[in-house]
C-alpha positions as a Python dict, from the first residue, in 0.01 Angstrom:
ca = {
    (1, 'X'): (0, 0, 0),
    (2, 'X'): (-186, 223, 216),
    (3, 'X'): (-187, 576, 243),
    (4, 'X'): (-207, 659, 647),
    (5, 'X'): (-489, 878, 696),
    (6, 'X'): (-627, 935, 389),
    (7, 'X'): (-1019, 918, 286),
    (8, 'X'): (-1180, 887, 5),
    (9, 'X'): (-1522, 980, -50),
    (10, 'X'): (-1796, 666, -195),
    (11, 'X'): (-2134, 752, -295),
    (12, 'X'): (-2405, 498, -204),
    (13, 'X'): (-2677, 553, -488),
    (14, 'X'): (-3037, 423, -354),
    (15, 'X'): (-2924, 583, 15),
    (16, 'X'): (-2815, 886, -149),
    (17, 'X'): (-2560, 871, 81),
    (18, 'X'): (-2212, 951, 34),
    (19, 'X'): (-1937, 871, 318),
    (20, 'X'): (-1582, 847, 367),
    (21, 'X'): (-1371, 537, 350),
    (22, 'X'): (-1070, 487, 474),
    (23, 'X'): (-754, 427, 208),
    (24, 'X'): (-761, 46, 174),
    (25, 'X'): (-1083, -29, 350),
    (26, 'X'): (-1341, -314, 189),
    (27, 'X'): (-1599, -170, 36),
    (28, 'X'): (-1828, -423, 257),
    (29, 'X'): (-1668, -268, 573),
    (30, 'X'): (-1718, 36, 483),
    (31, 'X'): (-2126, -5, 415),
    (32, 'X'): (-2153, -197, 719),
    (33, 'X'): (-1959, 61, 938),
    (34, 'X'): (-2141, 361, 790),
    (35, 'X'): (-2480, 135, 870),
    (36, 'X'): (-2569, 98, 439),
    (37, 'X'): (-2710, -229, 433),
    (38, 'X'): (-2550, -483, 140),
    (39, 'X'): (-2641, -833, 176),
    (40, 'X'): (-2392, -1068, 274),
    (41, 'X'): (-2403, -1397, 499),
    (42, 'X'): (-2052, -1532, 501),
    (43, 'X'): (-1870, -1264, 695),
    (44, 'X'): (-1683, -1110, 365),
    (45, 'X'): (-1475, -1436, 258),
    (46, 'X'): (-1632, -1402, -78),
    (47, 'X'): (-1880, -1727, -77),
    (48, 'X'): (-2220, -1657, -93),
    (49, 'X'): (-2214, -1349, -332),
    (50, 'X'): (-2474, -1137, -214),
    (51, 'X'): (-2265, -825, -142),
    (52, 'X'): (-2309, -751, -508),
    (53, 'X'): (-2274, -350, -673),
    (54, 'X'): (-2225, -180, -964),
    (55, 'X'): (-1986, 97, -981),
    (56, 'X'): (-2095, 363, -1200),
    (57, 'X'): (-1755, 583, -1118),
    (58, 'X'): (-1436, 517, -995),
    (59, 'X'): (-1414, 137, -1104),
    (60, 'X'): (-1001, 202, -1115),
    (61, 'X'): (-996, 288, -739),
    (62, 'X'): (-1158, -48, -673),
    (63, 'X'): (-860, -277, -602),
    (64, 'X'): (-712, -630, -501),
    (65, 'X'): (-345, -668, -436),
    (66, 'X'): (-311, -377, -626),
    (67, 'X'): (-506, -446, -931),
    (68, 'X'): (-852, -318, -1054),
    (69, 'X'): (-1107, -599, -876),
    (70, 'X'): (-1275, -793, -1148),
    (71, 'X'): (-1634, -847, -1194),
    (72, 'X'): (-1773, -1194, -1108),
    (73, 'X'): (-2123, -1106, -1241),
    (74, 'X'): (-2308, -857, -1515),
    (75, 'X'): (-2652, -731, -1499),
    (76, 'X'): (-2708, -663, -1823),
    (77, 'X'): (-2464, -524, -1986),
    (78, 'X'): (-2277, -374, -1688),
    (79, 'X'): (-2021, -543, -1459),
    (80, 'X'): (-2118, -676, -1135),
    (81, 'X'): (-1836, -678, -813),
    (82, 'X'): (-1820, -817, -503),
    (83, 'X'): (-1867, -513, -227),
    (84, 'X'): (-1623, -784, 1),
    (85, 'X'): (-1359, -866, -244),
    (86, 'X'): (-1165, -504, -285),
    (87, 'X'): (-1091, -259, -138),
    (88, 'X'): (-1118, 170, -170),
    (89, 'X'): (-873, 342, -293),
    (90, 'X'): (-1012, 681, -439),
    (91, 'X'): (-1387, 815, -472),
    (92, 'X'): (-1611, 606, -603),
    (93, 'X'): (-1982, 559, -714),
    (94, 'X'): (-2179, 295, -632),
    (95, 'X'): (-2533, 102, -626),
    (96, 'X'): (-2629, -226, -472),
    (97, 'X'): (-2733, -505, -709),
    (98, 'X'): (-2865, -785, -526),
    (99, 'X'): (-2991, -1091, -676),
    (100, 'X'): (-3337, -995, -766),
    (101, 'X'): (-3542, -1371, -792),
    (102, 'X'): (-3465, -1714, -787),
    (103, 'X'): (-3383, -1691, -1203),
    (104, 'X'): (-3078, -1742, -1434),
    (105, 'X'): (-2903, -1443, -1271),
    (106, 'X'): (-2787, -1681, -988),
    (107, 'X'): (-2508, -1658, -713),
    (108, 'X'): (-2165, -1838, -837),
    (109, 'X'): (-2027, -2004, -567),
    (110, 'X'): (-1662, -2019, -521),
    (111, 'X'): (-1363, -2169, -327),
    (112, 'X'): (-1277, -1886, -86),
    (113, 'X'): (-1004, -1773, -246),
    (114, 'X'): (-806, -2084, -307),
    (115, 'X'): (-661, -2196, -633),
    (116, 'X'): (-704, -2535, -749),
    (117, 'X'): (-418, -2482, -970),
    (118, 'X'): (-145, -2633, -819),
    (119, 'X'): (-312, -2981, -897),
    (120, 'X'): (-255, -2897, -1286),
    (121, 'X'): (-610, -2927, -1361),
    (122, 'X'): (-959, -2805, -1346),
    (123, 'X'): (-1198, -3058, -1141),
    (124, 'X'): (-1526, -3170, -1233),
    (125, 'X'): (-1724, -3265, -979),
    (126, 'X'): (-2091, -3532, -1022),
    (127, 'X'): (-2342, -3545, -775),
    (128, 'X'): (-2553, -3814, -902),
    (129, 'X'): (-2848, -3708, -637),
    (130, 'X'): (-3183, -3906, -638),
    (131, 'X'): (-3407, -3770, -888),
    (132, 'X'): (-3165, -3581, -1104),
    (133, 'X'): (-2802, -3511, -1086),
    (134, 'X'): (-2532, -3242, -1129),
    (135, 'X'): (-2222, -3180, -1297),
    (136, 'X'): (-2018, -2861, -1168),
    (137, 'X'): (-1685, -2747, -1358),
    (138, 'X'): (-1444, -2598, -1144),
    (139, 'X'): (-1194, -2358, -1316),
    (140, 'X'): (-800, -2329, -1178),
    (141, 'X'): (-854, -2002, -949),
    (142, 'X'): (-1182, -2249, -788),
    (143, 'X'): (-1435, -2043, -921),
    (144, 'X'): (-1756, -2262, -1081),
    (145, 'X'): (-1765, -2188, -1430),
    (146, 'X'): (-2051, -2404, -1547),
    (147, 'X'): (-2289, -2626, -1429),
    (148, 'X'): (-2535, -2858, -1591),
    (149, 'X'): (-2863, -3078, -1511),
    (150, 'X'): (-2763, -3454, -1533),
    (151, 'X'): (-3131, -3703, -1527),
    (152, 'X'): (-3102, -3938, -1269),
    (153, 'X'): (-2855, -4236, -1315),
    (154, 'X'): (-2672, -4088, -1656),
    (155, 'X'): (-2362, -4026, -1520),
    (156, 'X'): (-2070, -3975, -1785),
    (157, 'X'): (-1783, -4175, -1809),
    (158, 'X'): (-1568, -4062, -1488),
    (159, 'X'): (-1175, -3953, -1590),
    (160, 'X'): (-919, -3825, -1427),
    (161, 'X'): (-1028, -3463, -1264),
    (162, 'X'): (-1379, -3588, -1171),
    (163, 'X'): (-1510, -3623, -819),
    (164, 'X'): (-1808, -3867, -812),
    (165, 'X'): (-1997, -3797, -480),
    (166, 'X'): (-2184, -4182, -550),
    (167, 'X'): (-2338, -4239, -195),
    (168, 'X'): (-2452, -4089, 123),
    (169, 'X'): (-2148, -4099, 325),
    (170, 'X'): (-1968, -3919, 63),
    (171, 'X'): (-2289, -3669, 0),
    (172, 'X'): (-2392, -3543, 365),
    (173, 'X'): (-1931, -3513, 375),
    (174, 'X'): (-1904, -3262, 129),
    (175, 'X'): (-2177, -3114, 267),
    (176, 'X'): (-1988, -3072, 584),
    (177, 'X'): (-1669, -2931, 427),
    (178, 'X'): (-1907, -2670, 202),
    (179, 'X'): (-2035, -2509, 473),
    (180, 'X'): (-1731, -2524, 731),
    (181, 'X'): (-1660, -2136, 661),
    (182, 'X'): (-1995, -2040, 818),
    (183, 'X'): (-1935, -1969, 1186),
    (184, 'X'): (-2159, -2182, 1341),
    (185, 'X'): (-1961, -2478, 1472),
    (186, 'X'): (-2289, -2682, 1435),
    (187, 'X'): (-2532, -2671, 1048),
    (188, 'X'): (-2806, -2855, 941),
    (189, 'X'): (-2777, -2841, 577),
    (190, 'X'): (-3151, -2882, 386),
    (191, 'X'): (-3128, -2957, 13),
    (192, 'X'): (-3368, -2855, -288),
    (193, 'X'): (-3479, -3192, -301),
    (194, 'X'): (-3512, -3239, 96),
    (195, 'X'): (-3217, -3433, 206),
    (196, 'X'): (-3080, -3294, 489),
    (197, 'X'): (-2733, -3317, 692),
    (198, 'X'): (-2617, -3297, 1022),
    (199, 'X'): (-2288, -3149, 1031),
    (200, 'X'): (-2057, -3116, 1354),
    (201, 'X'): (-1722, -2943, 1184),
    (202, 'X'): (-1587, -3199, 932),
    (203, 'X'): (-1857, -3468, 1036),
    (204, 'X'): (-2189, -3503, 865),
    (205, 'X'): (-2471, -3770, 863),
    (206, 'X'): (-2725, -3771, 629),
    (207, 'X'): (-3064, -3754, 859),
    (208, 'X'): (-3384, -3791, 573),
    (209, 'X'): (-3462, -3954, 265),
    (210, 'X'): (-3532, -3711, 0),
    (211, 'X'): (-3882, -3577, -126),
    (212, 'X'): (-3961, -3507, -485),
    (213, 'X'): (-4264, -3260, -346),
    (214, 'X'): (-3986, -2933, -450),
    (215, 'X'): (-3955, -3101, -793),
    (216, 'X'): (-4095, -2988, -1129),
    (217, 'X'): (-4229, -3193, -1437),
    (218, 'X'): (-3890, -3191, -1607),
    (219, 'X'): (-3508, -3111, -1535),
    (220, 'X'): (-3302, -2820, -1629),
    (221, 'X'): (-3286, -2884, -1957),
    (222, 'X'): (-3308, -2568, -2227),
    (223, 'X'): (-3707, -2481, -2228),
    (224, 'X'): (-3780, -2557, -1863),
    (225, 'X'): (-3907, -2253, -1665),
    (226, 'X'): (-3669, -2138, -1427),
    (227, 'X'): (-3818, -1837, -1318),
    (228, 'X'): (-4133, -1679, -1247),
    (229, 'X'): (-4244, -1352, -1158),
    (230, 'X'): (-4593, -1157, -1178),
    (231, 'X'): (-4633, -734, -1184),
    (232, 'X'): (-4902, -583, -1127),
    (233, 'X'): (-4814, -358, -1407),
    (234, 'X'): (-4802, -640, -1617),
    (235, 'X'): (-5086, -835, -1791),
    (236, 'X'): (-4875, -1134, -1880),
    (237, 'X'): (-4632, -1396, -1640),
    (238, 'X'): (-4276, -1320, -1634),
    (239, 'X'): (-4072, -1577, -1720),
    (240, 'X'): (-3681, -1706, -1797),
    (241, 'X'): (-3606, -2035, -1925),
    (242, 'X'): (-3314, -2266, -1911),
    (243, 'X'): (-3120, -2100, -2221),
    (244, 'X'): (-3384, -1906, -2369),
    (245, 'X'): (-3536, -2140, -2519),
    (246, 'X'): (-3937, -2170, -2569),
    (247, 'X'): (-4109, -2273, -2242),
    (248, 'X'): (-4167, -2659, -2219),
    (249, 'X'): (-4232, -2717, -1882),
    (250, 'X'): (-4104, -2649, -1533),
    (251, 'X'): (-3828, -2760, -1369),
    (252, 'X'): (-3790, -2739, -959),
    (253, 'X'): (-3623, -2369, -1005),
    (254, 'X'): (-3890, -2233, -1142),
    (255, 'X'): (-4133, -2438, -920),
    (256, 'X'): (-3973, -2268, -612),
    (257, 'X'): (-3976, -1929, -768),
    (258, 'X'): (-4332, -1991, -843),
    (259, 'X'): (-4437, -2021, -514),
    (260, 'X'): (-4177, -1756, -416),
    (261, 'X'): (-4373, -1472, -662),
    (262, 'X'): (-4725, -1634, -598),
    (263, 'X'): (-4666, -1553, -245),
    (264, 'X'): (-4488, -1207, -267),
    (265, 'X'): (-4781, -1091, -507),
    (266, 'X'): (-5082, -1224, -259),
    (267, 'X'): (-5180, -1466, -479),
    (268, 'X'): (-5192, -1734, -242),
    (269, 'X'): (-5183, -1700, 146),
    (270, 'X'): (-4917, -1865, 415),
    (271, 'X'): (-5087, -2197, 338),
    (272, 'X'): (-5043, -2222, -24),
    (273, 'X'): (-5405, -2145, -87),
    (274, 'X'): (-5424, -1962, -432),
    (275, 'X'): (-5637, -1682, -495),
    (276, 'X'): (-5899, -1650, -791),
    (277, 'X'): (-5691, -1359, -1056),
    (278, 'X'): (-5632, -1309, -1424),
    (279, 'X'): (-5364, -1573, -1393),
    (280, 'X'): (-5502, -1887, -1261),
    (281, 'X'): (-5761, -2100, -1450),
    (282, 'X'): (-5879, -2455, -1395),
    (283, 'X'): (-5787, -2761, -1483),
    (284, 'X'): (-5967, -3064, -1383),
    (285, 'X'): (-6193, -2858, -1189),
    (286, 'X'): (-5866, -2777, -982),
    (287, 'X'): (-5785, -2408, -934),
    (288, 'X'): (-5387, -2365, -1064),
    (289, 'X'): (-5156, -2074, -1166),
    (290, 'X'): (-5146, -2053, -1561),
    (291, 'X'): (-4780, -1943, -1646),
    (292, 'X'): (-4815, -1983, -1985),
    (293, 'X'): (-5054, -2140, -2304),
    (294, 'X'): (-5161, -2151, -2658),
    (295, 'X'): (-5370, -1872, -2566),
    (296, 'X'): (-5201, -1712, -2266),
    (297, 'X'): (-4878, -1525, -2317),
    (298, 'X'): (-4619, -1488, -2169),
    (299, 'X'): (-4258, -1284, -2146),
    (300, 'X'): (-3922, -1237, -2059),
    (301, 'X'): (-3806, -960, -1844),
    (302, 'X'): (-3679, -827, -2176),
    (303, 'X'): (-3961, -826, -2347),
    (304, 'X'): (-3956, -1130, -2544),
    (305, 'X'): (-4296, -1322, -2621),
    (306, 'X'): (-4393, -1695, -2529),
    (307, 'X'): (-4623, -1875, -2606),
    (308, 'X'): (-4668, -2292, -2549),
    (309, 'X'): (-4854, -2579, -2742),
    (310, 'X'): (-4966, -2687, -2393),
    (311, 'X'): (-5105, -2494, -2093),
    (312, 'X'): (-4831, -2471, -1827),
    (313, 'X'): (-4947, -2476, -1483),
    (314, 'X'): (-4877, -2513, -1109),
    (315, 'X'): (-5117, -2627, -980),
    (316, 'X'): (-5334, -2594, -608),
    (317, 'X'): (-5225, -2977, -550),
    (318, 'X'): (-4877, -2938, -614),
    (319, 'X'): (-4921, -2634, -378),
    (320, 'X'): (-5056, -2829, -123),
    (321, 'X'): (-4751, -3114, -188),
    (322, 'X'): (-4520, -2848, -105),
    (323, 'X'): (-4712, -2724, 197),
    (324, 'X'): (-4774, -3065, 371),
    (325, 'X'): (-4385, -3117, 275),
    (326, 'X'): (-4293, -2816, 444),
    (327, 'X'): (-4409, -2864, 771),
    (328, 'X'): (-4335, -3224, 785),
    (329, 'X'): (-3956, -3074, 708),
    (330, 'X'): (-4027, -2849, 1043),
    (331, 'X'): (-4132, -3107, 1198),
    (332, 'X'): (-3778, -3324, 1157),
    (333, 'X'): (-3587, -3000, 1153),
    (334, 'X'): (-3734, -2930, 1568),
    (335, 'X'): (-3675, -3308, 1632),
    (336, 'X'): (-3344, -3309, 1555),
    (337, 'X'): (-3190, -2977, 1636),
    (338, 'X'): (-3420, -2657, 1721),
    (339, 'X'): (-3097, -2444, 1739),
    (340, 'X'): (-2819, -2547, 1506),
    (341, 'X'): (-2808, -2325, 1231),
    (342, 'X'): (-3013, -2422, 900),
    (343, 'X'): (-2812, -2398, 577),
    (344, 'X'): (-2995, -2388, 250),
    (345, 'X'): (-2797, -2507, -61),
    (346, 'X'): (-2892, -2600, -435),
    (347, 'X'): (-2691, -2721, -714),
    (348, 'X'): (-2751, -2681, -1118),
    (349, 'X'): (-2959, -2371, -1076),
    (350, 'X'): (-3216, -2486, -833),
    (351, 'X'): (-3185, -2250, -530),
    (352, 'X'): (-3456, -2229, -266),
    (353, 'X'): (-3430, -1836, -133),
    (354, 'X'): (-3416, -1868, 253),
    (355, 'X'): (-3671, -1559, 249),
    (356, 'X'): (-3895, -1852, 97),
    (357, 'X'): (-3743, -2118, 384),
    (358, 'X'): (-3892, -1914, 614),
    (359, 'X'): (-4252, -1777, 435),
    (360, 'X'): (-4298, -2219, 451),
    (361, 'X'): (-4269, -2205, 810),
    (362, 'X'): (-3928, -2427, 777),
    (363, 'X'): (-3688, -2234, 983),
    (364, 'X'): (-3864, -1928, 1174),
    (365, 'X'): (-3478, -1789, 1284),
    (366, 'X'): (-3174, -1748, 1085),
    (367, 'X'): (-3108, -1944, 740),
    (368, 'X'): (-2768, -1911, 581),
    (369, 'X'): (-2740, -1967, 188),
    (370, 'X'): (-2399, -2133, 4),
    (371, 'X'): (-2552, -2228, -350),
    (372, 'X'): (-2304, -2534, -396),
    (373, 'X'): (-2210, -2651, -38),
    (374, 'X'): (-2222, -3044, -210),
    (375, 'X'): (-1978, -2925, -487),
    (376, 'X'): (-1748, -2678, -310),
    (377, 'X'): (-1763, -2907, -31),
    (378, 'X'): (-1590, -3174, -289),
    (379, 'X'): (-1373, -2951, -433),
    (380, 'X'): (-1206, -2850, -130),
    (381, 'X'): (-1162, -3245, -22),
    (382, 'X'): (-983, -3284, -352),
    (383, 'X'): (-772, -2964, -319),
    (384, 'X'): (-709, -3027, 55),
    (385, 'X'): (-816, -2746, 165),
    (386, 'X'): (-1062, -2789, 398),
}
């Protein structure tokens, strides 16, 4: 219940602002009405999980239906909330904690609020794609609990409480009903892997054929580099791999954040043209970013030490693959629709940071994110809720 009139007073660490909220009010609403910037990019329904803080005092006053919120995230050791998903109910402490890089620490996409459990089961939903495929499992309050890489064309044995999206039609569809929240009427939604839809409300056709240029050498399997990351204060790569495991290859996460870091650090220009530094070397007379080696190191953003029995690269021709792929993506994006709003999406870990959408050349304007439009897209089918 709310208390008429009164305030409470919320600290904004990283501002060093601290401003008065009204009893009740989101925590969301309150940043945006005071002007405190938190990401967020589906108006507050609790989707794309950007509006993340921690709340260093006064985690009791942050409530839902009259319970303490709970975290949907940790960084670290420390819980992470949703800034949209409670609201203020005494003073409070708190600091934004936005998803830093395209790394394990990823967005977990959810239904919106609406609990599968009145089916009687959780829901597993396949999406066999074209190089490699997904499995998503989908717990009774429709929140994803886990998701894993599934090589092209091994698909397990469907049973009851699996959703099989096994061709286009059904594909660029739950495509559609994932992104139907956003409030563009109109979407073109652009996958990792370059198939894109054309969705019109509940309608969708799938416009391209997919291009394997945003692929890696091997799926997300444990020891493929998901992440990468340089410092200049640093003198090895940063890197995360798929459980921790020692670094085997690269997978198309870390490709993308490859290019993502290359380009944030000025190691290669708008064009994908890499720079001569302490972390590139040559390999058939090719210049390439060296992530890791027998002989170079490399580390976790823990600390931990890698090291490989093979060089690791990316190299200036898969650069250029990605380039050319880029603007030929432009290219089909302007033909078909130069104003419909571009939704980026991603399953099993593979997200493509629409900050990076747009460094390509893409999508100059707007690009929304929802990390498993394919999967919540199916989930709400089955549930009915769309």
């Amino acid at each position: 219940m709310h208390n008429q009139g009164m305030t409470h007073a919320v600290t904004f660490k990283g501002v060093n602002r601290t401003v008065q909220a009204e009893d009740g009010e989101t925590l969301l609403g309150l940043a945006q009405r005071h002007g405190i910037h938190l990401d967020s990019s589906c108006g507050g329904n609790g989707s794309c999980h950007q509006c993340r803080v921690l709340i260093h005092a006064g985690r009791e006053h942050f409530k839902r239906g009259g319970e303490p919120c709970t975290p949907r995230h940790t960084q670290g050791n420390e819980p992470v909330y949703l800034a949209c998903q409670g609201e203020v109910f005494g003073d409070m402490e708190v600091e934004p904690a936005p998803v830093q890089a395209l790394h394990a620490d990823r967005p977990n996409a959810s239904l919106l609020g609406w609990s599968v459990g009145e089916l009687g089961r959780e829901l597993c939903v396949i999406d066999p794609g074209s190089f490699t495929g997904a499995r998503y499992e989908i717990d009774a309050e429709g929140i994803f609990v886990r998701e894993q890489a599934l090589l092209a064309q091994q698909l397990p044995e469907v049973t009851p409480g699996q959703i099989v999206l096994g061709d286009d039609v059904e594909y660029a569809h739950a495509l559609a009903l994932g992104t139907n929240h956003l409030p563009a009427q109109r979407r073109m939604v652009l996958d990792f892997a370059g198939r894109l839809a054309l969705c019109d409300d509940d309608n969708a056709t799938l416009q391209s054929a997919p291009t394997n240029a945003f692929m890696g050498g091997m799926p997300h399997q444990p020891g493929a580099i998901d992440s990468v990351a340089w410092s200049p204060l640093k003198t090895r790569t940063v890197i995360t791999t798929v459980d921790g495991a020692p670094p085997l290859g690269i997978c198309a996460a870390g490709l993308m954040s490859c290019v993502h870091a290359l380009m944030q650090a000025g190691m290669c220009n708008a064009e994908l043209q890499l720079s001569e530094s302490r972390f590139t070397t040559r390999v058939d007379g090719q210049l390439a970013a060296l992530l890791v080696g027998p002989d170079a190191e490399a580390q976790s953003p823990h600390g931990q030490i890698y090291t490989a029995d093979e060089a690791i690269v990316v190299s200036q021709s898969q650069l250029n693959v990605i380039r050319d792929a880029a603007a030929m993506l432009r290219q089909r994006l302007d033909a078909l629709d130069s104003e419909s709003l571009l939704v980026a999406t991603g399953d099993f870990g593979t997200y493509v940071d629409p900050v990076l959408v747009q460094a390509l050349g893409v999508r100059k304007g707007a690009v929304e994110f929802v990390p498993h439009a394919a999967a919540l897209g199916a989930a709400r089918w089955a549930t009915g809720k769309s």
